[in-house]
C-alpha positions as CSV (number, residue, x, y, z in Angstrom):
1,X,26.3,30.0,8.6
2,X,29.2,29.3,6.6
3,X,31.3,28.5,10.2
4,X,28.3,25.9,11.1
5,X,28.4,24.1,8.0
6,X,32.1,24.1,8.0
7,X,31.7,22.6,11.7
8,X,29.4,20.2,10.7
9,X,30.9,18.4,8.0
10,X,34.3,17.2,9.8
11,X,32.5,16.5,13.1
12,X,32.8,13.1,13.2
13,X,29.4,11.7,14.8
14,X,27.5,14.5,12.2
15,X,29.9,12.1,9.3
16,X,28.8,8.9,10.8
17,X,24.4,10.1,11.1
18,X,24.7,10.8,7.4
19,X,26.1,8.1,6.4
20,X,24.0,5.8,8.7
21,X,21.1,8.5,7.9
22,X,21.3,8.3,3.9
23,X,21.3,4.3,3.9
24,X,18.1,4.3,6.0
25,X,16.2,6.7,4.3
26,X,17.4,5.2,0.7
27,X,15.9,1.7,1.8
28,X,12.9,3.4,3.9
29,X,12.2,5.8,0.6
30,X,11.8,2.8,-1.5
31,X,10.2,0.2,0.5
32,X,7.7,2.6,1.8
33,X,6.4,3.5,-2.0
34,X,5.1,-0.4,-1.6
35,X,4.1,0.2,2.0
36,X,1.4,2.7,1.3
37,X,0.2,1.4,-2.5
38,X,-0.4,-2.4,-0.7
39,X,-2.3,-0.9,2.4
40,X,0.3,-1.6,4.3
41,X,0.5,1.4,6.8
42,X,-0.3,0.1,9.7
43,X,1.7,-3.3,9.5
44,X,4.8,-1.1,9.4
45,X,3.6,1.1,12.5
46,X,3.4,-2.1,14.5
47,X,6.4,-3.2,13.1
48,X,8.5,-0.7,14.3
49,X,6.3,-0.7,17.6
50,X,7.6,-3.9,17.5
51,X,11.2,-3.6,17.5
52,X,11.2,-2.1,20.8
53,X,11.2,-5.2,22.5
54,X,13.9,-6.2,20.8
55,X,15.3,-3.0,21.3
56,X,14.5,-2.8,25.2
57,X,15.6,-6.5,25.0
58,X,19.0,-5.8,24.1
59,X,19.4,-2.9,26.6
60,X,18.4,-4.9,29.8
61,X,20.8,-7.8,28.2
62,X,23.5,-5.1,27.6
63,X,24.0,-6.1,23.8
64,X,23.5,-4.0,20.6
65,X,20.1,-2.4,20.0
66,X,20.2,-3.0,16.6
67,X,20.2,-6.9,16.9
68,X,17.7,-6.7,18.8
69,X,15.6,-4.3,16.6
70,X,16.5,-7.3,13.7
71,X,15.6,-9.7,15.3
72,X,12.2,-8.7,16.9
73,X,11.0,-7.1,13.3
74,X,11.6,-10.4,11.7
75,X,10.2,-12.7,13.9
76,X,7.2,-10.7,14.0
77,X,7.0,-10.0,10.3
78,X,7.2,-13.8,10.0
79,X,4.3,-14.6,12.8
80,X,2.1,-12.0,10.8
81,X,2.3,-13.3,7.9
82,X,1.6,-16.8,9.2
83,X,-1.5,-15.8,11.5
84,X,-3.0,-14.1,8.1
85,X,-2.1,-15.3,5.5
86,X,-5.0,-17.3,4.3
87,X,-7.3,-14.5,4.7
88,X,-6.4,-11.0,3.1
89,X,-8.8,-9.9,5.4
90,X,-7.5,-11.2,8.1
91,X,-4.0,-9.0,7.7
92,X,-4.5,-6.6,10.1
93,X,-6.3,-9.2,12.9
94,X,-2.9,-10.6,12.9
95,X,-1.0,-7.4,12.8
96,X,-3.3,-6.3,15.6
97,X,-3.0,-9.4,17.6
98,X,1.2,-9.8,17.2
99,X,1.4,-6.3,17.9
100,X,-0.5,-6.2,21.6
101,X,1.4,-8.6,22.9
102,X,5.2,-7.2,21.3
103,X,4.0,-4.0,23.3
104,X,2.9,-6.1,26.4
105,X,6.4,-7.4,26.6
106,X,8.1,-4.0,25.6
107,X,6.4,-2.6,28.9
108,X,8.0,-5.4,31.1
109,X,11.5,-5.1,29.4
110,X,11.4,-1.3,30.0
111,X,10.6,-1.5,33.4
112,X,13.1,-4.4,33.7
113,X,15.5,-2.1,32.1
114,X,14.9,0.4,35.3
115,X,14.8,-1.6,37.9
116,X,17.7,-4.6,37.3
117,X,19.3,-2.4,34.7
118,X,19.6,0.9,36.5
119,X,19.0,2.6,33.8
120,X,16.5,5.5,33.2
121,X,17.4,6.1,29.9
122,X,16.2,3.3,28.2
123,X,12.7,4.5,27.6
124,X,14.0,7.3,25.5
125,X,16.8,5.5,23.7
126,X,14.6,2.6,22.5
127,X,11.6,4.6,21.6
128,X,12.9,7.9,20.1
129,X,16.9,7.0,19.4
130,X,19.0,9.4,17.9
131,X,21.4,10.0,14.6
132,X,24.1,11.1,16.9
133,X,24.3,8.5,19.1
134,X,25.0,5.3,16.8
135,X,28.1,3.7,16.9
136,X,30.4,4.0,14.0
137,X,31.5,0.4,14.6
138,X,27.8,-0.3,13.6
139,X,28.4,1.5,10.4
140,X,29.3,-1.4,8.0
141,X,26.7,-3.8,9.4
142,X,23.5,-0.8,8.9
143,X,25.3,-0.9,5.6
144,X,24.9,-4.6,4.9
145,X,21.5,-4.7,6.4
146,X,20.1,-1.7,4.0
147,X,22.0,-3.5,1.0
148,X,19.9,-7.3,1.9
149,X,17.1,-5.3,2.0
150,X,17.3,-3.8,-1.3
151,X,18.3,-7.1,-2.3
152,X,15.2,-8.5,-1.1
153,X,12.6,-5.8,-2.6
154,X,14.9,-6.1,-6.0
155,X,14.1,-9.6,-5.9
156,X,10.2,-9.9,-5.6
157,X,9.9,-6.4,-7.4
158,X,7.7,-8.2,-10.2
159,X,5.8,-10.3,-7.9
160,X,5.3,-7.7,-5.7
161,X,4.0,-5.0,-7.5
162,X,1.6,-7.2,-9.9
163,X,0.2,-8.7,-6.5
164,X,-0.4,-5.1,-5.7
165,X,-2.3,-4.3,-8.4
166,X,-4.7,-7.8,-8.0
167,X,-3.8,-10.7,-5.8
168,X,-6.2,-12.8,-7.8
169,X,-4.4,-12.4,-11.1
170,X,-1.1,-12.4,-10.1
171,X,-1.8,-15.9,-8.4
172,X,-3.3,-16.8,-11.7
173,X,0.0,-16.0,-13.8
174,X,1.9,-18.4,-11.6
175,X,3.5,-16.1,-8.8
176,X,4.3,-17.0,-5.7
177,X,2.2,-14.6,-3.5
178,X,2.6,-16.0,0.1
179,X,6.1,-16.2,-0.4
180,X,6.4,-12.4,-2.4
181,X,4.3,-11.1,0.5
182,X,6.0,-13.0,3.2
183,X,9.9,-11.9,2.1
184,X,8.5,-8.3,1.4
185,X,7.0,-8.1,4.9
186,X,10.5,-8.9,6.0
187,X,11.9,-6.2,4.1
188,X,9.6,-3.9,5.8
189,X,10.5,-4.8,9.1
190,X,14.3,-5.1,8.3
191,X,13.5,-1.0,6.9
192,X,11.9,0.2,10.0
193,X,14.2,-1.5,12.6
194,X,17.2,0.3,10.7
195,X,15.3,3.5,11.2
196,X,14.0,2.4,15.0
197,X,17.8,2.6,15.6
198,X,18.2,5.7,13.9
199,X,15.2,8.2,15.0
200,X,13.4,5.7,17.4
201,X,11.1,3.0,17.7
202,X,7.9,5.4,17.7
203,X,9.4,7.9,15.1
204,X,10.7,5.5,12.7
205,X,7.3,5.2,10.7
206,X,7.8,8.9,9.6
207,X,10.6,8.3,7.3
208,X,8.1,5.1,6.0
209,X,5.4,6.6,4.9
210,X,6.2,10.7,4.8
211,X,8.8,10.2,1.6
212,X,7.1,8.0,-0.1
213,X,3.8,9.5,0.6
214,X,5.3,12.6,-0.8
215,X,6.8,11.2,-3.9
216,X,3.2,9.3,-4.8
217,X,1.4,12.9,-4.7
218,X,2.8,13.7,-8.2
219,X,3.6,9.6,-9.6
220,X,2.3,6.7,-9.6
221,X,4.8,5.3,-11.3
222,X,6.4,2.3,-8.6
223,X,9.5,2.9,-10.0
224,X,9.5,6.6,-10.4
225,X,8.3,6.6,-6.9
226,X,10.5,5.1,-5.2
227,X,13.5,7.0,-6.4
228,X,11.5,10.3,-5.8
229,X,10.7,9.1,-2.5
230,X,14.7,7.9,-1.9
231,X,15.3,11.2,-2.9
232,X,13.0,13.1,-0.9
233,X,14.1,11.4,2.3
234,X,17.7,11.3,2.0
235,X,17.0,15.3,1.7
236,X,15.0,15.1,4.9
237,X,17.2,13.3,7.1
238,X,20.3,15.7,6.0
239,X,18.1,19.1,6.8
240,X,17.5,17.2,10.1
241,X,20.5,16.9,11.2
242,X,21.5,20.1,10.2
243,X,19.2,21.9,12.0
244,X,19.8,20.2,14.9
245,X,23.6,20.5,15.0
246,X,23.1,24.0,14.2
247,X,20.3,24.4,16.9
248,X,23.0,23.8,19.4
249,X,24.1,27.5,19.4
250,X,20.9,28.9,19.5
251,X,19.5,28.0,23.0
252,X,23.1,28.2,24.9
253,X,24.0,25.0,24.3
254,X,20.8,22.7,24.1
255,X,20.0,21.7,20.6
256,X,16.4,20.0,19.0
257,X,16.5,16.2,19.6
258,X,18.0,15.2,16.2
259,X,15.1,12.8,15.8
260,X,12.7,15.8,15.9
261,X,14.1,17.9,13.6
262,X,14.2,15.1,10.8
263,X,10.4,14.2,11.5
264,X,9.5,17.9,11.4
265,X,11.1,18.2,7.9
266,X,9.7,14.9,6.7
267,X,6.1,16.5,7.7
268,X,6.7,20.2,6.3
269,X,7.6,18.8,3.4
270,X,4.6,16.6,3.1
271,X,2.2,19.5,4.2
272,X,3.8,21.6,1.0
273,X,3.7,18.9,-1.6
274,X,0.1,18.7,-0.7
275,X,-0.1,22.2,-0.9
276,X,1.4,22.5,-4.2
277,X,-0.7,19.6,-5.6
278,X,-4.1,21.2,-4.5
279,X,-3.2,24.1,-6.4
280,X,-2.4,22.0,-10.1
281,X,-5.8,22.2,-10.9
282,X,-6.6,26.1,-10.0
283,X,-3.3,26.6,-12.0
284,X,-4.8,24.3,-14.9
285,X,-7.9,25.8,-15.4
286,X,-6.2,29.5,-15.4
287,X,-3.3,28.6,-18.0
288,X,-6.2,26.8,-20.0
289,X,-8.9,30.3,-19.6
């Protein structure tokens, strides 16, 4: 064990997934505490649905993925936001209605990508990426992108989570809701295009809602939360791709898609904090008796 980890640590595509891995599941860790507690669940699911036509976009155009990711998540966190925004209940109409037609037009860039492209690896890139394949030269920018969106959830913190608690009062006290919920929803899709890149398109919505789902078993705290959940994912992503590096010497030289084995921790994980909070109140009542 001690020669894999050794092996491990100075590889260096295993030094550029962690540090690529630890900035997305910081900024996913924290902006899906506010996911889940403002019902947004599904918004981010489409989201990072979304970003494969970006993604697929910039394949067939033989750019980076990640601008495309970027720029597909934000135009459509924008255009949800504007179709339903003057009806809370009409969030998800919009969210449904943005998102059929993203994957409408992911299908024809995919199949684009195959037949002008050449390429049959599109499909798999796009939709379930890997750690190990990111470019280091993309390193600095995943930085700066997981830094603005911090910087955007530091910023309409306040608003944010007082609009979460009631709309209605929090328009009372003066704030800006439209615009709170409008820059967070670009936060969220600025978190799960960076994790699109990372674990895929389809897989990115694990590292969304598992941490933070985790972390809100035992707070409810925002604050509290979020670090928990930061915590908990950066955790996650490093068993991942530990397991998968290590994985490599235990079928003769095929390891677990990297994207895999970070999804199956993120889940475990989940299934034993549920576990363990099921039990607080058998283990109440007995220290109690």
């Amino acid at each position: 064990m001690s020669a894999v980890l050794s092996a491990f640590f100075v590889s260096p595509t295993v030094q550029t997934a962690l540090v690529v891995g630890t900035v997305v599941a910081v900024v996913s860790g924290i902006v899906g505490v506010f996911t889940i507690t403002r019902g947004q669940s599904f918004a981010g699911h489409a989201l990072a649905d979304l970003g494969a036509v970006g993604g697929s976009g910039a394949f067939l155009l033989g750019v980076s993925q990640l601008w495309g990711f970027v720029l597909a998540g934000v135009v459509s966190a924008v255009a949800m936001e504007a179709i339903g925004t003057r009806r809370l209940e009409g969030r998800d109409v919009a969210t449904g209605v943005v998102f059929g037609a993203g994957m409408g037009l992911t299908a024809l860039f995919l199949t684009l990508d195959t037949l002008i492209g050449g390429s049959s690896n599109a499909a798999i890139s796009v939709l379930f990426g890997s750690l190990f394949s990111v470019d280091s030269r993309l390193v600095p920018v995943i930085v700066a992108l997981g830094a603005a969106t911090l910087a955007i959830v530091a910023a309409v913190w306040r608003w944010v989570s007082l609009e979460t608690l009631d709309r209605d009062l929090a328009a009372a006290r003066g704030v800006p809701t439209r615009g709170a919920s409008t820059l967070f929803l670009i936060a969220l899709a600025l978190s799960v295009q960076l994790s699109s890149l990372s674990i895929g398109a389809i897989l990115s919505t694990a590292l969304l809602i598992g941490p933070a789902a985790t972390a809100l078993l035992f707070t409810r705290r925002l604050g509290t939360a979020a670090a928990l959940a930061a915590v908990i994912a950066v955790g996650q992503v490093g068993v991942g791709c530990l397991v998968s590096f290590a994985s490599y010497d235990w079928f003769g030289g095929n390891s677990w898609p990297v994207s895999f084995t970070i999804v199956a921790a993120v889940f475990l994980t989940y299934m034993g904090a549920r576990a363990v909070d099921a039990l607080r109140p058998l283990v109440h009542r007995t220290a109690v008796a």
